[in-house]
N, C-alpha and C positions, 0 to 999 in steps of 0.2 A: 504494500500500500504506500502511495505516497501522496504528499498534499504540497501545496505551495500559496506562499501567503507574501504577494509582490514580489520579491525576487528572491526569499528565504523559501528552501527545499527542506521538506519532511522525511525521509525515506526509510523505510524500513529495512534493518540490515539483510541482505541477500536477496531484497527484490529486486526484480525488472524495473526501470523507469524507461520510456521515448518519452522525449519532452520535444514539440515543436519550437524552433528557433527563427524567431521573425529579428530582421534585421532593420534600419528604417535611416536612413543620411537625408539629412534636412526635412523630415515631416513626411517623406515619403518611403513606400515599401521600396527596399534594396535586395537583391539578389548578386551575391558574389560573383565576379566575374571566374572565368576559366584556368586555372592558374593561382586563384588564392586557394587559401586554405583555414579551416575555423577549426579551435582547438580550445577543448575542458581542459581546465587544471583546478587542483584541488591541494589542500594542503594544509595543515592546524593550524596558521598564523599567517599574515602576511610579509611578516618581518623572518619567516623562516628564512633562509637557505632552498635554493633550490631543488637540491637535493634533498631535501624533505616533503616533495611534493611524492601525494600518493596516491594518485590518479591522473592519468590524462588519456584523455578522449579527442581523436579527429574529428570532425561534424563533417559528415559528408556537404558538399557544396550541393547537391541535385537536389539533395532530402531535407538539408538540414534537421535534420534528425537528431538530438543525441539520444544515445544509447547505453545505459548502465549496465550492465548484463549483470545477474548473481554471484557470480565471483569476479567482479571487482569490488565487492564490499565485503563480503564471505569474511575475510580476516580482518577486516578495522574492528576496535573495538567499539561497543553499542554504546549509546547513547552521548556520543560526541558530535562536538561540531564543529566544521571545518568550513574557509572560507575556499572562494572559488571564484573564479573568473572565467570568461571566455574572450580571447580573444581572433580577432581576423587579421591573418597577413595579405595583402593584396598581392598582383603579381609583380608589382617594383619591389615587394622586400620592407613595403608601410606598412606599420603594426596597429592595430586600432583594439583596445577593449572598450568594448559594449556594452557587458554587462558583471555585472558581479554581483558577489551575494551568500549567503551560506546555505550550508547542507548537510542537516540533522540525521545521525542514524541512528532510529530506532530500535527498539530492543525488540527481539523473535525468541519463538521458543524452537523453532527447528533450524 
């Protein structure tokens, strides 16, 4: 199960989430051109190190889709929460985050 409440994510550890991702430059819908690429990251703090990031996810550009799958939460521990971003490179190599925000894991019993 998961819920979202503006740009804070509920998720329960070891579920599925697709989250559609709408994109928007100056007031209007944007779709990535050919050549970018949009990317999850996840991580306890923002002030981590890199290397502490413990999730990342490519957004398909056709789908924008993202996509959790069960085991990429499987071993976080429950009931933490981490912040996250996504960002879009375009195809010159500009890096834009759009969105950010956290992402709560829920506790399960299986």
């Amino acid at each position: 199960m998961y819920s979202i409440k503006g740009t804070d994510i509920f998720l329960t550890r070891g579920d599925s989430l697709f989250l559609q991702i709408k994109l928007n430059k100056n007031g209007e819908s944007y779709t990535p051109e050919t050549g970018s690429t949009v990317r999850f990251a996840m991580k306890a703090k923002y002030s981590d190190p890199d290397e502490k990031i413990v999730l990342v996810k490519e957004i398909p550009i056709d789908t924008m889709i993202l996509e959790i799958k069960p085991e990429d939460t499987k071993s976080l521990p429950m009931k933490k929460t981490y912040v996250y971003d996504i960002e879009l490179t375009d195809s010159l190599e500009h890096k834009y985050t759009f969105l950010f925000g956290t992402l709560t894991l829920g506790e399960e019993v299986l």
